[in-house]
Wavefront OBJ file of the C-alpha trace (Angstrom):
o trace
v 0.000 0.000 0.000
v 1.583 3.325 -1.196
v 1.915 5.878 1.632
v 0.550 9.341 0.859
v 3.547 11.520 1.987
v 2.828 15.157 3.157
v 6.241 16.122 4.090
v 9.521 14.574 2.923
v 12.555 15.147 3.803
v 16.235 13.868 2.486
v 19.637 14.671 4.064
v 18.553 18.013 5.614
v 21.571 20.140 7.286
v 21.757 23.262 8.860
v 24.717 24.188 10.808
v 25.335 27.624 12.186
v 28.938 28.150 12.400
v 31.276 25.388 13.715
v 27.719 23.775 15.305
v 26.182 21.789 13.090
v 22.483 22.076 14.478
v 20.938 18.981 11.946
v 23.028 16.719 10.660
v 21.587 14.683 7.616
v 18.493 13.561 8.606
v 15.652 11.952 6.664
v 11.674 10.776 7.748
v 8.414 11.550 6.149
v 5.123 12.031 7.425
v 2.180 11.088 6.257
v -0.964 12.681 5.552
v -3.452 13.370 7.839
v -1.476 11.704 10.476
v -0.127 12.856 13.910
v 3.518 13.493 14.295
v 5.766 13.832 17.294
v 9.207 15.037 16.768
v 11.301 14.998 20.423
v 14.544 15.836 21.454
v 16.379 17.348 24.651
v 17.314 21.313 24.526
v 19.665 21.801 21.461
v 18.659 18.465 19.862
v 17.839 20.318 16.612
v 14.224 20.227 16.388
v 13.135 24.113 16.241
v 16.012 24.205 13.939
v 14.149 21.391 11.569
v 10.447 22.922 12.113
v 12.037 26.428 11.215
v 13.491 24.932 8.246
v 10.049 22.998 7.054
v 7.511 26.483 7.544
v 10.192 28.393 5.058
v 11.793 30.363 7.993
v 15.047 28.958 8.043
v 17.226 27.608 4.959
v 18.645 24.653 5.273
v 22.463 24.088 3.836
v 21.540 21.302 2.568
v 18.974 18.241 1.621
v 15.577 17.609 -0.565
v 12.621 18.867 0.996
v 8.897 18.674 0.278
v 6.078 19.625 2.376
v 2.402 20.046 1.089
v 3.754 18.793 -2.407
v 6.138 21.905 -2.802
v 9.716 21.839 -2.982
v 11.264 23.757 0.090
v 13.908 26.416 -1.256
v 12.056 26.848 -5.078
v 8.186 27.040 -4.440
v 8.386 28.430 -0.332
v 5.427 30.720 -0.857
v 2.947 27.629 -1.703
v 4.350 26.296 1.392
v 3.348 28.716 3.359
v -0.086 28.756 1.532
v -0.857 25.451 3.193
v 0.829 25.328 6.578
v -0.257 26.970 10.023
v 1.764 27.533 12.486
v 2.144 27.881 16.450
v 5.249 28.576 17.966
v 6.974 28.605 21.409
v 6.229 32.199 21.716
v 3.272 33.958 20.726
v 3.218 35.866 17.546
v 0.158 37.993 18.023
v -0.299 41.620 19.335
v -0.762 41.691 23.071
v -2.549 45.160 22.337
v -5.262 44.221 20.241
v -8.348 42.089 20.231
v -7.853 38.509 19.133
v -10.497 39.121 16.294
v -8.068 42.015 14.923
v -5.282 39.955 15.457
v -7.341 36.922 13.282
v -8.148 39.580 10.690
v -4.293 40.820 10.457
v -3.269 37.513 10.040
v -6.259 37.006 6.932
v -5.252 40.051 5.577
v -1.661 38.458 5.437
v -3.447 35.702 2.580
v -4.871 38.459 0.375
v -8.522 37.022 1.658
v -11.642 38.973 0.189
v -14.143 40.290 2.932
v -16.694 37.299 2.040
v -14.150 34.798 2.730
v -12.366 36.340 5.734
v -15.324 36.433 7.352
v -15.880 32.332 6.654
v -12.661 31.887 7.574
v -12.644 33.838 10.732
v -16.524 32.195 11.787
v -14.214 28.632 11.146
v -11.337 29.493 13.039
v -13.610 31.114 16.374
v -15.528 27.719 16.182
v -13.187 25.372 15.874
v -11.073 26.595 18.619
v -13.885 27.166 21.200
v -12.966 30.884 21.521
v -15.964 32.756 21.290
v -16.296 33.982 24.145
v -12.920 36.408 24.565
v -12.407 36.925 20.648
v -13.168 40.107 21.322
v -10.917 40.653 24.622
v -7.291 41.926 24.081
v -4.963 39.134 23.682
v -2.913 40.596 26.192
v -5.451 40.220 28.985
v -6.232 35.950 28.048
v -4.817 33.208 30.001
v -2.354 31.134 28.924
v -5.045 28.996 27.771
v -7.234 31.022 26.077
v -4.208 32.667 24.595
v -3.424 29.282 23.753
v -6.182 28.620 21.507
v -6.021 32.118 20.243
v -2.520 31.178 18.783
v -4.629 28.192 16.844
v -7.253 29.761 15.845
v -4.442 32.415 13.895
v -2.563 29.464 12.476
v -5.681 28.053 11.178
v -7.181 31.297 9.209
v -5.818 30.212 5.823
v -7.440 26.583 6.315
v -4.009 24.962 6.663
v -3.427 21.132 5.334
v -0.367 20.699 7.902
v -0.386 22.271 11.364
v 3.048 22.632 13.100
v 3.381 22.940 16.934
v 6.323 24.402 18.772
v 5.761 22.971 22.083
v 2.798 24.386 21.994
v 1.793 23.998 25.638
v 4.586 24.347 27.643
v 3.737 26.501 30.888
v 0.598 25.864 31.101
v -1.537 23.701 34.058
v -2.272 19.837 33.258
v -6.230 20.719 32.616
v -5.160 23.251 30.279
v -2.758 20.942 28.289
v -5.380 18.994 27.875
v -8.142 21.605 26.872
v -5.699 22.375 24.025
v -5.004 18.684 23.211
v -8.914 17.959 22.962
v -9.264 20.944 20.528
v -6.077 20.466 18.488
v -7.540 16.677 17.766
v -10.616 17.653 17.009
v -9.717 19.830 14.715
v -7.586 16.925 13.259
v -10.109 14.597 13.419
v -12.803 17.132 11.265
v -10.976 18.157 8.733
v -7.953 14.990 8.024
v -5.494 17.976 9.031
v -1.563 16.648 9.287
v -0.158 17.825 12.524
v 3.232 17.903 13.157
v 4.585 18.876 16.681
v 7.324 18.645 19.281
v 7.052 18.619 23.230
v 8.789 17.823 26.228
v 5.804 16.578 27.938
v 6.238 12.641 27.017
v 2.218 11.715 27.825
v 1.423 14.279 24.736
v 4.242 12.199 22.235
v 2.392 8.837 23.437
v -0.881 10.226 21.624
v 0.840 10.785 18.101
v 0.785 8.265 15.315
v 3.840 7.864 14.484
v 7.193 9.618 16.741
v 11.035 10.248 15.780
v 13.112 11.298 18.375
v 16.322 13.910 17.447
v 19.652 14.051 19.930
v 22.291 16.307 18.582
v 21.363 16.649 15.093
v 20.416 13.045 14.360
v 17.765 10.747 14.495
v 18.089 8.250 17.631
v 14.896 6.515 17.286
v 11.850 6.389 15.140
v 8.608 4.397 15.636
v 4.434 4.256 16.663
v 4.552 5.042 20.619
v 3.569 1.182 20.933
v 7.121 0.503 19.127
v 9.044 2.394 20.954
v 7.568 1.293 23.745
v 7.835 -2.466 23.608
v 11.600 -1.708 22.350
v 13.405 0.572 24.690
v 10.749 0.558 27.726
v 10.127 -2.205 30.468
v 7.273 -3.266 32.346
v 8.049 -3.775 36.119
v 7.275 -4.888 39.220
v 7.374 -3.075 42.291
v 7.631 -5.089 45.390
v 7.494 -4.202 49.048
v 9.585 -6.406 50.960
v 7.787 -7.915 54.014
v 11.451 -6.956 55.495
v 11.147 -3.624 54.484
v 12.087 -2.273 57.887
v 15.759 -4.187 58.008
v 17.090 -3.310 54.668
v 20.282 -5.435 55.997
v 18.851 -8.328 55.076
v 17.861 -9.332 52.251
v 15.931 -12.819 51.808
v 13.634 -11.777 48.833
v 16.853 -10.356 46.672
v 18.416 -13.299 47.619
v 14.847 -15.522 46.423
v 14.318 -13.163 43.262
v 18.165 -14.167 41.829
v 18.261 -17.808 42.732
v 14.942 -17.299 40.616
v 16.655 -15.913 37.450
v 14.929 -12.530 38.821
v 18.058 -10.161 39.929
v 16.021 -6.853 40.777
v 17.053 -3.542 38.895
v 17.086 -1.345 42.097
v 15.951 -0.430 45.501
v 14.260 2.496 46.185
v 12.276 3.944 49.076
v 11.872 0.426 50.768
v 10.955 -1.329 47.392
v 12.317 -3.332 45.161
v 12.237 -3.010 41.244
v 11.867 -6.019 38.690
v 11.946 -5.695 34.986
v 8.856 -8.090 33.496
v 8.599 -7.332 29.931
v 10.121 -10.333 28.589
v 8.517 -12.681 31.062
v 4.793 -12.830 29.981
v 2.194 -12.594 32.264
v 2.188 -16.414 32.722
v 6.371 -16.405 34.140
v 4.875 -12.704 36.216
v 2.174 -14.798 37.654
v 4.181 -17.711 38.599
v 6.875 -15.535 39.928
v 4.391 -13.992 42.363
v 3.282 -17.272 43.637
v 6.828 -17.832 44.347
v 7.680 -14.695 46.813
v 4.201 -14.417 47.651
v 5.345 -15.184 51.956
v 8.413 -12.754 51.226
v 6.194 -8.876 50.392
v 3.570 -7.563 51.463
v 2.838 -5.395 48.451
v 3.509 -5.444 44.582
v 1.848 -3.051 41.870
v 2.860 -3.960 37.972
v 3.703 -1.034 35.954
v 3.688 -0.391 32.031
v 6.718 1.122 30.651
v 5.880 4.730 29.818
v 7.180 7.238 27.338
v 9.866 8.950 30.151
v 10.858 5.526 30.078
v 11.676 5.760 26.141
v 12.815 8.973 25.981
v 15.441 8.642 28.701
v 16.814 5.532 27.110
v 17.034 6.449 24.157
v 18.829 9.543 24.780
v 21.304 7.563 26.768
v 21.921 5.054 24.355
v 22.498 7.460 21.781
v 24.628 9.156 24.045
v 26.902 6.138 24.778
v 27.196 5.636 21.076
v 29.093 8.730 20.226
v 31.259 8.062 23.039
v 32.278 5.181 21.570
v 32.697 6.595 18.583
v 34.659 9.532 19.700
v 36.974 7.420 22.463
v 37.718 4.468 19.301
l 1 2 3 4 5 6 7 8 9 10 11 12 13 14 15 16 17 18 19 20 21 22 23 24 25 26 27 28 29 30 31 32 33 34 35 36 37 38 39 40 41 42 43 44 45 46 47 48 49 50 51 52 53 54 55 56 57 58 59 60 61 62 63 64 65 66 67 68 69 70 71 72 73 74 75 76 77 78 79 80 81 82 83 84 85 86 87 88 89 90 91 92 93 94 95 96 97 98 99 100 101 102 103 104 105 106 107 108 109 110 111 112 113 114 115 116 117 118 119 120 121 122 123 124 125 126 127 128 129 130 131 132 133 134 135 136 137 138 139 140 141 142 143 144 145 146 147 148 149 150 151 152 153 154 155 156 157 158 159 160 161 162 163 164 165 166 167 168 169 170 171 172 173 174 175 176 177 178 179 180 181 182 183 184 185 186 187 188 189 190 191 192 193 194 195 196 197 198 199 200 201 202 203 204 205 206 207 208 209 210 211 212 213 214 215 216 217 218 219 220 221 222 223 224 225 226 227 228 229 230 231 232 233 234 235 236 237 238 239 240 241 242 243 244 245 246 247 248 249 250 251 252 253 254 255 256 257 258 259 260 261 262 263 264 265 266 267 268 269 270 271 272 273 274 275 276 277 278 279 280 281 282 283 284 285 286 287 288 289 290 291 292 293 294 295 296 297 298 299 300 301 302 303 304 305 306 307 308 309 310 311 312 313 314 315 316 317 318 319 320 321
């Protein structure tokens, strides 16, 4: 089955100075799919989103995004991307509906379809209410949505989102979350986005993850998961209270078990490539020696941290051989 590719990308570079930012990378996404792209700080990856929305020139690579070619046809890029960034780009002075209008006006709409695209934009971003309040005097939430509702005036096919909710409270991360996908969701929009907050990557289709100017990992979240994350078992020793001894460590490695770690009285066990019939059995076994266990999923942090470290270790290899 042929995958519909929205944005392509082939040996992209951008270096500024002696610090090459990206590094040759290459991915795709495809349409109308959600896209994570992680990294830590100075991993490259507002370096790469500048580069795909036409702000940035690359030094090098083959780029497409919307079906243009990045470099030779940037204003039909721009055409069909929206775009929120870290920072706001709108005046705190005026009125988010003047702000909206600017940012028509920007497209060359007429007045008939500035005000359909306006009436779309207020709707699908739930902001109604304050459209008419000075963005300067919103929360970060409702300034939040205001941002979308800007990037989505020109009807975009591809949304891109610069950490688009960092700062804000967990119930406003997810207000913005529940209207970003339904926005998706209605209208088969691509979004492309990065974050730091790992529980917003795990709800993307498909994520790659960027550590000094290279692609580390790439994968679904379920991938990723089952490849660089463990399940484990947290037990409370019934000995908890004499950390000295140690009869259940002792039980869990005669068992083929060895723990990972203790940590505030309990002990960890790494399950994933036991099954839940060897978990089970391994209960039944130190069942007399804890009082407590709870089974945890690996999680995203998990992934993230991992990754990053193994990618890490690699260049020190590279650069100590």
């Amino acid at each position: 089955m042929r995958v519909e590719r929205c944005i392509d990308v082939q040996g992209l570079r951008k270096a500024y100075g002696p610090v090459e930012a990206v590094r040759g990378i290459d991915f795709y996404v495809e349409r109308g799919k959600v896209f994570a792209f992680l990294g830590p700080n100075g991993a490259g990856k507002s370096t790469t989103i500048d580069a795909l929305c036409t702000l940035l020139r690359p030094d090098a690579g083959q780029v497409t995004v919307a079906g243009y070619e990045l470099g030779r046809q940037d204003g039909d890029i721009r055409a069909k991307i929206g775009v929120v960034f870290q920072d706001s780009v709108l005046d705190r002075l005026l009125t988010v509906q003047e702000n909206l209008v600017t940012r028509g006006r920007f497209y060359g709409l007429s007045r008939k379809k500035m005000s359909g695209a306006l009436q779309t934009a207020i709707a699908a971003t739930d902001i109604g209410d304050f459209v008419n309040r000075p963005y300067g005097k919103l929360s970060g939430g409702q300034r939040r949505r205001a941002d979308i509702a800007r990037a989505l005036v020109n009807t975009p096919e591809i949304l891109f989102l610069d950490e688009p909710t960092t700062g804000l409270d967990p119930q406003t991360r997810r207000s913005v979350w529940n209207t970003i996908f339904d926005i998706q969701r209605d209208r088969g929009m691509s979004v492309f986005f990065s974050t730091h907050y790992m529980e917003e990557a795990s709800m993307a289709d498909y994520i790659i993850i960027i550590d000094k100017g290279l692609i580390a990992a790439r994968g679904t979240p379920a991938q990723l998961k089952e490849r660089y994350a463990q399940d484990t078992l947290r037990l409370v020793p019934a000995n908890a209270a004499a950390p000295d001894e140690n009869p259940l460590e002792e039980k869990l490695a005669a068992l083929g078990h060895p723990f990972t770690r203790r940590e505030g009285g309990r002990i960890f066990v790494p399950v994933q490539e036991q099954g839940m019939k060897a978990t089970l059995e391994l209960l039944n076994e130190i069942a007399p020696l804890i009082t407590n266990f709870e089974a945890v999923h690996g999680t995203m942090d998990d992934v993230f941290l991992n990754v990053i470290g193994e990618a890490q270790e690699e260049q020190e290899e590279v650069q100590g051989a």
